[in-house]
C-alpha positions as CSV (number, residue, x, y, z in Angstrom):
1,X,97.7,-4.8,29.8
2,X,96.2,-8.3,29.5
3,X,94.3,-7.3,26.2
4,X,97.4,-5.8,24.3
5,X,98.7,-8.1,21.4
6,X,102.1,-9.3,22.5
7,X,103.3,-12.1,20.3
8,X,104.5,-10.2,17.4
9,X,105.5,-12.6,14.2
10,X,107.7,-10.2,11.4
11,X,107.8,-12.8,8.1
12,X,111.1,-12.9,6.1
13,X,111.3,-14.6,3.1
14,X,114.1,-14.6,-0.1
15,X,113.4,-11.5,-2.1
16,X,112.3,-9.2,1.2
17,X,114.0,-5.9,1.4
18,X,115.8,-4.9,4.5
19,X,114.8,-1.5,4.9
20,X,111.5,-2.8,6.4
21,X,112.2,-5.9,8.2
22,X,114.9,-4.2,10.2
23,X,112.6,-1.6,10.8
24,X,109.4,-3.6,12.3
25,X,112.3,-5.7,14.5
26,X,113.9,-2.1,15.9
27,X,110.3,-0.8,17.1
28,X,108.6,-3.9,17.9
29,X,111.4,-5.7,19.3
30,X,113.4,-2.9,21.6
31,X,111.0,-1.8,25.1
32,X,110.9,1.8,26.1
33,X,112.0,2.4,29.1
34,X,110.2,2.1,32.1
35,X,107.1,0.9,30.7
36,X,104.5,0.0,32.3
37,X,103.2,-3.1,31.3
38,X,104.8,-6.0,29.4
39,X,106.1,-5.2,25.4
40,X,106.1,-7.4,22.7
41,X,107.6,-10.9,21.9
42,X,108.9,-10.7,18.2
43,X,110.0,-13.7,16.3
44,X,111.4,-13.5,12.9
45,X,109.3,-16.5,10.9
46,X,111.1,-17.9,7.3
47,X,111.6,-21.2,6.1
48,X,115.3,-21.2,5.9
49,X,117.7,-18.5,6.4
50,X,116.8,-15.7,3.9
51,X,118.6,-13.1,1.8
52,X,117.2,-9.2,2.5
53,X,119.6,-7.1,0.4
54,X,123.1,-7.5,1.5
55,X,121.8,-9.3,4.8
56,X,121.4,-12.9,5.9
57,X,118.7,-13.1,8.2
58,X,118.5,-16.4,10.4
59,X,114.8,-17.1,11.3
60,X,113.6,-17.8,14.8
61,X,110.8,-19.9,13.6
62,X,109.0,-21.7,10.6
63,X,106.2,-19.9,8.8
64,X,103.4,-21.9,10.7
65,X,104.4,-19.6,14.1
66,X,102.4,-16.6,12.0
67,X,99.5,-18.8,12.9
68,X,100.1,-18.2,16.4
69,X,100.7,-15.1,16.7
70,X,98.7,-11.5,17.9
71,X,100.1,-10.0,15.4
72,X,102.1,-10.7,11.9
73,X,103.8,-8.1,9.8
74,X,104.7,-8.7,6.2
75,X,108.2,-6.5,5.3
76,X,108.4,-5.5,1.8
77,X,108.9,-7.0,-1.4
78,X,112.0,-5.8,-3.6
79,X,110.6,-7.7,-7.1
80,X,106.6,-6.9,-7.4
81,X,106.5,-8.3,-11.1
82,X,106.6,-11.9,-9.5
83,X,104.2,-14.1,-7.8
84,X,104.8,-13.9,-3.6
85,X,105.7,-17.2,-2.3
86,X,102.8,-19.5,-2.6
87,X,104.5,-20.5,1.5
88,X,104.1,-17.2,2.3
89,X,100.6,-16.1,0.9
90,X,99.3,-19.6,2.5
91,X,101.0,-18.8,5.7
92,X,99.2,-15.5,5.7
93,X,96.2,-16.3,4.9
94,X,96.3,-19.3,7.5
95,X,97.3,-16.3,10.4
96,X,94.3,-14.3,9.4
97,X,91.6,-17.0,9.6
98,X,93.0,-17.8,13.2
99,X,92.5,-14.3,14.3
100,X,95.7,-12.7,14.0
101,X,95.9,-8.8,12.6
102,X,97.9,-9.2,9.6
103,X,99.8,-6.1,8.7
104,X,102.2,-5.3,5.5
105,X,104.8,-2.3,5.1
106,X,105.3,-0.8,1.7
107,X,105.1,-3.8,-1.2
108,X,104.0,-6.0,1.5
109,X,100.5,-5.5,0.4
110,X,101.1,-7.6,-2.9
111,X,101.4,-11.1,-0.5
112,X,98.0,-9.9,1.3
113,X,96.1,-9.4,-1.8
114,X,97.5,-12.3,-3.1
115,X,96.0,-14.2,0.0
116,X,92.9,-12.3,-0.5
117,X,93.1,-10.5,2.5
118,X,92.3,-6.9,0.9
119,X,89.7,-8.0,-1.2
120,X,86.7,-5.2,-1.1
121,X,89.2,-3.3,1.4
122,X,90.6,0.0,1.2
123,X,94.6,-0.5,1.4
124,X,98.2,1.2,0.0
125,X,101.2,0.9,-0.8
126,X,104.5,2.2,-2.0
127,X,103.5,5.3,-4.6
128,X,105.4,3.8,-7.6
129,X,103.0,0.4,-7.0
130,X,100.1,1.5,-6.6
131,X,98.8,1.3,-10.1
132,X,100.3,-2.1,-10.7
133,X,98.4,-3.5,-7.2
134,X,95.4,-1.9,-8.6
135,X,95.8,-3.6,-11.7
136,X,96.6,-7.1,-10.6
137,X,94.2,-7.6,-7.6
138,X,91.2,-5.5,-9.0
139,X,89.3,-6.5,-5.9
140,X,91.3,-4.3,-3.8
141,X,90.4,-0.4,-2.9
142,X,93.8,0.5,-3.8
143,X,94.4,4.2,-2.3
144,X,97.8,5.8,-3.4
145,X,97.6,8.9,-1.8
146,X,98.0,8.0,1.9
147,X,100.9,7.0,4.3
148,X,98.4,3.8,5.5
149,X,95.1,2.0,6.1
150,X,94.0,0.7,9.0
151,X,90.9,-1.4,8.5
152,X,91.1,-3.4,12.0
153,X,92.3,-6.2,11.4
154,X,94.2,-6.0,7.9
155,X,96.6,-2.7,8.2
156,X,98.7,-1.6,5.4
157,X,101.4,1.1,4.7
158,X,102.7,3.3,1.8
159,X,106.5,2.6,1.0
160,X,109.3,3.4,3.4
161,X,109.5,5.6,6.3
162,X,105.5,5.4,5.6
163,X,106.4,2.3,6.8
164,X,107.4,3.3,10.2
165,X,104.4,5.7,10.8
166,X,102.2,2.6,10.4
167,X,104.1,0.7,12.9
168,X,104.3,3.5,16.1
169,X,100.4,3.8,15.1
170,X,100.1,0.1,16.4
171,X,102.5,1.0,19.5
172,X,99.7,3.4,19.7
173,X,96.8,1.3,19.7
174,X,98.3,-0.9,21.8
175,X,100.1,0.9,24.4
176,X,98.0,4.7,24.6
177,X,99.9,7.8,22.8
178,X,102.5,8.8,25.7
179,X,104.2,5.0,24.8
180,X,104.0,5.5,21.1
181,X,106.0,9.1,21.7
182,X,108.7,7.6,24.0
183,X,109.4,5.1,21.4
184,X,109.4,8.0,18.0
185,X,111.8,9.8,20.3
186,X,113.9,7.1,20.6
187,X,114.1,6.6,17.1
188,X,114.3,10.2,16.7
189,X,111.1,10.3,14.2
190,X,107.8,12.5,13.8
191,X,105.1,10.7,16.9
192,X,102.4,10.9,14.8
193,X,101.6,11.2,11.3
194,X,98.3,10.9,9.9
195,X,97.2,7.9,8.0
196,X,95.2,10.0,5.8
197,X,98.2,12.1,5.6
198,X,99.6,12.2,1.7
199,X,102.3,10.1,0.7
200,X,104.6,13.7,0.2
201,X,105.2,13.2,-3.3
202,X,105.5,16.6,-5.0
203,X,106.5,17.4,-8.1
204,X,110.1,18.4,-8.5
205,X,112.1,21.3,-9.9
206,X,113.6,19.4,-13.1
207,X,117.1,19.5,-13.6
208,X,118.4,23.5,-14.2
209,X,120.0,22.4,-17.8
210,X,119.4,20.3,-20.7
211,X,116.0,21.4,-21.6
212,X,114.1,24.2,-23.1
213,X,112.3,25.5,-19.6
214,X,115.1,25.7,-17.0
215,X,115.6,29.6,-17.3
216,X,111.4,30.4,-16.8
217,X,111.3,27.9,-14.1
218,X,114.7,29.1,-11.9
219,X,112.5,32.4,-12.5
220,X,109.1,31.2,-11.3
221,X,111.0,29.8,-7.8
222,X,112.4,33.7,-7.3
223,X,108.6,34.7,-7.8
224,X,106.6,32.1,-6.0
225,X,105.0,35.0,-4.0
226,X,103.6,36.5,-6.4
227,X,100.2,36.0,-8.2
228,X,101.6,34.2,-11.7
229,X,99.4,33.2,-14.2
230,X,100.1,30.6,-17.1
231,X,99.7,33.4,-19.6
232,X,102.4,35.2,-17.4
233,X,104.8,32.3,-18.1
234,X,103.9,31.5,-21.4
235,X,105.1,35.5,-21.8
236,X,107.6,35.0,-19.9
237,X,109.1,32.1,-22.2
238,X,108.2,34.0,-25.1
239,X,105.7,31.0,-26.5
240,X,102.2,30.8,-26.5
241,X,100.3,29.1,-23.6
242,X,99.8,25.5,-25.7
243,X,103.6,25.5,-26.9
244,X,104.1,26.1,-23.2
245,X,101.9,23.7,-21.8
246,X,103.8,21.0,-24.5
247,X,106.6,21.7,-23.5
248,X,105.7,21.5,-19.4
249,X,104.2,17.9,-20.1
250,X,107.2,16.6,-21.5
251,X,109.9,18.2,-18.5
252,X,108.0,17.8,-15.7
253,X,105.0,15.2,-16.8
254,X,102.0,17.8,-15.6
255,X,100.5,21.3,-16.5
256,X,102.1,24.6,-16.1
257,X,99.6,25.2,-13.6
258,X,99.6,21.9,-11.7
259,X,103.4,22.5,-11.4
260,X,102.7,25.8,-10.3
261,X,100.5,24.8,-7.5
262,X,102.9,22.3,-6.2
263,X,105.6,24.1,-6.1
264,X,103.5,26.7,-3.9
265,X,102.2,24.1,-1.7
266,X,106.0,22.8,-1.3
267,X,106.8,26.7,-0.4
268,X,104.2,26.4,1.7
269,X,105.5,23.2,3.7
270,X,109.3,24.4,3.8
271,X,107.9,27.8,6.1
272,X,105.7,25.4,7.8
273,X,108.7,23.2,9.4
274,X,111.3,25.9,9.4
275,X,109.6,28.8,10.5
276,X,106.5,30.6,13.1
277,X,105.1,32.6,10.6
278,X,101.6,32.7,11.0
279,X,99.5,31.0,7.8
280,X,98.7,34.2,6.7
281,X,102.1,35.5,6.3
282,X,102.6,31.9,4.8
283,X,99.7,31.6,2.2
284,X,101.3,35.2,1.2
285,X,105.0,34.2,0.8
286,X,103.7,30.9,-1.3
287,X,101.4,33.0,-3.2
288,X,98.3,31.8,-2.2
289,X,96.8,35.5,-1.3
290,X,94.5,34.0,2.1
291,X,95.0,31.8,4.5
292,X,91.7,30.3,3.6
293,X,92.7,29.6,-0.2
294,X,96.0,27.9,1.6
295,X,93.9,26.1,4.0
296,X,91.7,24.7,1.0
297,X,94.9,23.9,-1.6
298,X,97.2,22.5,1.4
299,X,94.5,20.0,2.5
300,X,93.6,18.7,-0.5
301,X,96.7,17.9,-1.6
302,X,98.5,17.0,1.4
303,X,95.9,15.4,3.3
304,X,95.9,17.4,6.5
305,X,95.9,20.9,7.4
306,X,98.2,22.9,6.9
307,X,98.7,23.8,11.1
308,X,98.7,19.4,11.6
309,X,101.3,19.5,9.6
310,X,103.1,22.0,10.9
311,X,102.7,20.1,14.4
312,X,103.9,17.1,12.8
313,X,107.5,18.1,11.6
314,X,108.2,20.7,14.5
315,X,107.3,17.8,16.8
């Protein structure tokens, strides 16, 4: 267990949210039980004590321990429109050139392309971000459709509990798969998600009143097992397919179709964690007609199969 990263620095600064520092402390910081081997040694680095929401965090240790340690994670951001902490990005950047893996959770990602660390490299972060990384550190393979990246030595996550699959995927590289699983059950979580699993943002039922589609869609959800058509709810509406289609991209910001097809493949994943019905019986109910058609829709929207996921949430 010689080889396995142990010195584990989390950096807090002003302006951090809590969800995620708290969150890298509880796994990194807490041993399993009767583990085999030694666990980490997390210190909390920041200049000065530092405001995270409605917590005062005291640090352990300055900024320059980041430098020193296996590993550094960067908690997320609450204010992306604002330069990181020049302290911060330096401190960073100073950590990765003496070997450390640097790794940021949700907004996070903003200080390590500020450092330059995810210049020419694939990386993520929260889903409602991802455009304005993209457009601010054009360098950066920015991928918004994935829970995280892990390119070695630079690792990054999507936003929240995305946040938490990234970290158990280090526990994972560090200490085998049985580790990783005693510590997901302790925090009662999925084991394993996918980092090339989608960040789960479907697109939503709109509220049922205040606009001129909330009687065809309550009556598209009763019928999601059947094969619709956009003519068929265009009919349905009484308008014609472009009224229709106007009116769809100004309620729910897509297509009638697009809207359609998510709300199948959200069918689709409720039956997947809450029932055993084969994926036949599945693609059926969420009107897909084959298993194959599901198989093809499910995966390249979600990211995985539709039986890995399944796996995942009955886990």
């Amino acid at each position: 267990m010689s080889s396995v990263p142990r010195s584990v620095a989390v950096a807090a600064t002003d302006g951090m949210l809590h969800f995620e520092l708290a969150l890298a402390y509880e796994v990194f910081g807490s041993a399993p039980d009767a583990l085999p081997g030694p666990w980490y040694d997390v210190s909390v680095c920041g200049t000065h004590a530092v405001r995270a929401g409605r917590f005062l965090v005291e640090p352990d240790c300055g900024l320059d321990r980041l430098a020193h340690a296996d590993t550094v994670i960067v908690p997320a951001l609450a204010d992306v429109d604002e330069d990181p902490p020049a302290d911060l990005v330096e401190a960073v950047r100073a950590a990765h050139e003496s070997g450390a893996r640097v790794v940021s959770l949700c907004t996070g990602a903003f200080v390590l392309a500020a450092a330059g660390l995810l210049d020419g490299l694939r990386a993520t972060t929260h889903w409602a971000h991802t455009e304005d990384l993209a457009a601010r550190y054009p360098r950066v393979e920015v991928d918004p459709d994935v829970l995280y990246v892990d390119n070695g030595s630079v690792l990054t996550s999507a936003g929240k509990a995305a946040a938490m699959d990234l970290c158990l995927h280090l526990v994972r590289r560090d200490h085998g798969s049985a580790v990783a699983n005693v510590v997901a059950r302790r925090l009662v979580v999925p084991p394993h998600r996918a980092g090339g699993q989608a960040q789960f943002v479907t697109t939503p039922v709109p509220a049922q009143d205040g606009h001129p589609l909330a009687e065809l869609l309550t009556w598209v959800m009763r019928r999601l097992d059947q094969p619709l058509t956009v003519e068929d709810l265009a009919r349905q509406a009484n308008m014609s397919s472009r009224h229709l289609a106007r009116h769809f991209r100004s309620v729910a910001g897509t297509t009638p179709l697009q809207w359609l097809l998510a709300q199948r493949i959200r069918r689709a994943q409720e039956l997947l964690e809450t029932t055993d019905d084969s994926i036949d019986t599945i693609a059926s109910a969420a009107g897909m007609g084959t298993a194959t058609t599901l198989r093809r829709h499910f995966h390249r929207t979600i990211g995985v199969p539709p039986d890995a996921y399944r796996r995942t949430f009955r886990a």
